[in-house]
N, C-alpha and C positions, 0 to 999 in steps of 0.2 A: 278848097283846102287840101283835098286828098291830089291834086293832079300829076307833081311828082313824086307821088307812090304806087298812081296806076300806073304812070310811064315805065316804073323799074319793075313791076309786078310784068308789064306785058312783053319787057325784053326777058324775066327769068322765065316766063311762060312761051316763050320761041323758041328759049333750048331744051324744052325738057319732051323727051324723059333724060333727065340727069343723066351725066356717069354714074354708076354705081359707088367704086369709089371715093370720088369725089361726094357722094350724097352721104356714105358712112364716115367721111374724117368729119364733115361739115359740123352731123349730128352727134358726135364724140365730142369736139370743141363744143358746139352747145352744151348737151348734158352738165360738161364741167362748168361754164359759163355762168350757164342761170339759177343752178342747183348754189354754184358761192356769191351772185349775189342776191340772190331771194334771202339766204341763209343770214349773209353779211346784214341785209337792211335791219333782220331781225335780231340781230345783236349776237349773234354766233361767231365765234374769233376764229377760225381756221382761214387758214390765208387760202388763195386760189390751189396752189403747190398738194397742200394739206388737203383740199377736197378731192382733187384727182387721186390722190395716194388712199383715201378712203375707199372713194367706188371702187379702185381695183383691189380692194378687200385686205388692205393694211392698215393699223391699229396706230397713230399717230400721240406718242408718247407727252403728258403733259395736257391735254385736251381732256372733257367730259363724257362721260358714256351719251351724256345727250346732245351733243353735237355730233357726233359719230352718227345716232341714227337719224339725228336734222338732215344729215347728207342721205343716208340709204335710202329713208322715207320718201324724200322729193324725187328720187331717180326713181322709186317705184310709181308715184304720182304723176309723175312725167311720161311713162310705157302707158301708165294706164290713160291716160287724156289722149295718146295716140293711138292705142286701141278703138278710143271711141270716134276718134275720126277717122282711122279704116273702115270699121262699121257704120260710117256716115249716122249713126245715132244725134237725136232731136236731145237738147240739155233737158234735162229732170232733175229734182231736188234729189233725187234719189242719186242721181248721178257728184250731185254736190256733197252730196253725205258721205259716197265712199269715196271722193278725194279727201276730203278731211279726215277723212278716218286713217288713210295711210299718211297723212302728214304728218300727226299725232299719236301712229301704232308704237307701243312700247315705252311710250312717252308720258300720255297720258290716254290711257285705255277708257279708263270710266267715261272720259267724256267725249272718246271718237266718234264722230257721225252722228253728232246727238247736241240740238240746239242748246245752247246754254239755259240754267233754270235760275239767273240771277241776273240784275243788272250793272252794266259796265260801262266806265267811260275810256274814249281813247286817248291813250300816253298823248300831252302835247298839241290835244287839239280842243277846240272852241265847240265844235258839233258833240252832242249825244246822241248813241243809237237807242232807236227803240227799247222800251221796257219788255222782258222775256215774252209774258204774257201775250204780245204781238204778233211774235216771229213766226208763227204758224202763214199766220196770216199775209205779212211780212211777205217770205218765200215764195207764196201761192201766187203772189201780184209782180211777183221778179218776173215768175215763170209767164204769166200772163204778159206781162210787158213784152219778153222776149220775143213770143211768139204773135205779138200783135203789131205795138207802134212801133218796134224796136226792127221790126223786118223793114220797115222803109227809109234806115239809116244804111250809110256807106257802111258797109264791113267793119271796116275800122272804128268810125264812130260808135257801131255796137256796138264791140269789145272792149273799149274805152269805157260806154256808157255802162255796161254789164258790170264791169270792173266798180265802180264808179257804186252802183247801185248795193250792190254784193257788200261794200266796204262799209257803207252807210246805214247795211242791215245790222252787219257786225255778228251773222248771228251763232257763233260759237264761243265758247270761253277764251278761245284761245287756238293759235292757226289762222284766223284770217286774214293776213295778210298774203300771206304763201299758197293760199287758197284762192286769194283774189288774181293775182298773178298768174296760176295756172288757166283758170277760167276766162282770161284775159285773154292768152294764146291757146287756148284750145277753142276759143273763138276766132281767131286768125286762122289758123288751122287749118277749120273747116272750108275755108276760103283763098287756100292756095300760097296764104303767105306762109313768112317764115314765122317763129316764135321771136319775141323780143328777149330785151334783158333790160331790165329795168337795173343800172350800176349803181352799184351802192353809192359812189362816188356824189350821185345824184338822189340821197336817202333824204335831204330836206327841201328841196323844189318838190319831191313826188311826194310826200307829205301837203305839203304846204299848197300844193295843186289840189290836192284831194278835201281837204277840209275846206278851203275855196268851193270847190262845186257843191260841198255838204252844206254850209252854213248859207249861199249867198246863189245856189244855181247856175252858177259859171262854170262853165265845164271845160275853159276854150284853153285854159293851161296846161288842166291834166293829158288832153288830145293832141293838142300841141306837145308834149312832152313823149309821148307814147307814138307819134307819127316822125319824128327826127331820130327815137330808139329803131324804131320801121324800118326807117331810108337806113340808116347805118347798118342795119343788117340785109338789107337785099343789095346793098353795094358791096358787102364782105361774099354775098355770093357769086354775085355778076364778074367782081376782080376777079375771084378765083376761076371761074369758070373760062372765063377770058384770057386765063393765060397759058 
């Protein structure tokens, strides 16, 4: 499945180390990129235009105080996921906690970094996640997965499955999906590739993929969606680099 994303993984691993340059506009276009459509799938109106003008710390008239820091929040979540992979740091729930906690900073304080104490179903879908009472537990078997069966998947298929898992826990009031996303690429990450963008454009296939592998165990959608996001982003760097 994965063969033409090692192929374009092993020609962007021929030319690096990067230009410098070239590696800082790359990561600027991302930022804006995944930051409006993480935001976009979650129902936040700022157009692309309007999130750039955000991070560069202008106030976007006619918009909500809570879309403002929807933006700030995931660009801080975003430094911080790449910190941890400077730090080559192993995922811990703990590390899962303080992403949601800055997804959700100012947002909803009471309940950053702290499993939900009630239960939920998701907007739109056929699956339920576990009862709160679980999620301890939940967590503990993610992490366990991670570091057990989950090593002997293709990279990708991790981050897919991670994703995948994380989704199906459900286990915050609120943020997880922008939380599944980051954890998603910050398992890529680790691994040399680039981050994806999941396009809003694409908000009910990556739905409708995900509650697919929750109700029914087929995962071959959501992967298949997530490795064509892949290829379009390491062909957006090989063009460039190329030219």
């Amino acid at each position: 499945m994965f063969t033409e994303i090692d192929a374009r993984k092993k020609l962007l691993d021929a030319k690096r180390p990067l230009p410098v340059h070239t590696v800082q506009s790359l990561q600027e276009h991302l930022l804006i990129e995944w930051t409006y459509h993480s935001n976009a799938i979650e129902g936040n109106t700022l157009t692309l235009a309007e999130t750039q003008v955000v991070l560069e710390g202008i106030t976007v008239g006619g918009k909500t105080l809570r879309e403002h820091l929807e933006v700030i929040n995931h660009r801080e979540a975003i430094l911080y996921i790449e910190e941890i992979v400077k730090k080559d740091e192993s995922l811990s729930e703990w590390q899962i906690k303080n992403i949601h906690h800055l997804i959700v900073s100012k947002i909803d304080d009471e309940n950053a970094g702290a499993y939900r104490r009630e239960n939920v179903r998701i907007a739109g879908a056929k699956y339920i996640p576990p009862p709160f009472y679980e999620l301890p537990g939940e967590m503990e078997r993610l992490i366990q997965w991670y570091e057990g069966d989950g090593r002997v998947l293709h990279p990708v298929e991790r981050a897919a499955q991670l994703h995948i898992r994380f989704v199906g826990i459900h286990p915050f009031a609120g943020g997880n999906g922008r939380t599944s996303r980051l954890l998603l690429n910050l398992e890529l990450m680790k691994h040399g590739y680039p981050p994806v963008v999941i396009h809003r454009e694409l908000r009910t296939e990556y739905y409708d993929s995900l509650d697919q592998a929750h109700t029914t165990g087929d995962c071959r959608d959501f992967i298949v969606l997530v490795e064509a996001e892949l290829k379009h982003e390491l062909d957006t760097y090989l063009k460039l680099l190329d030219n």
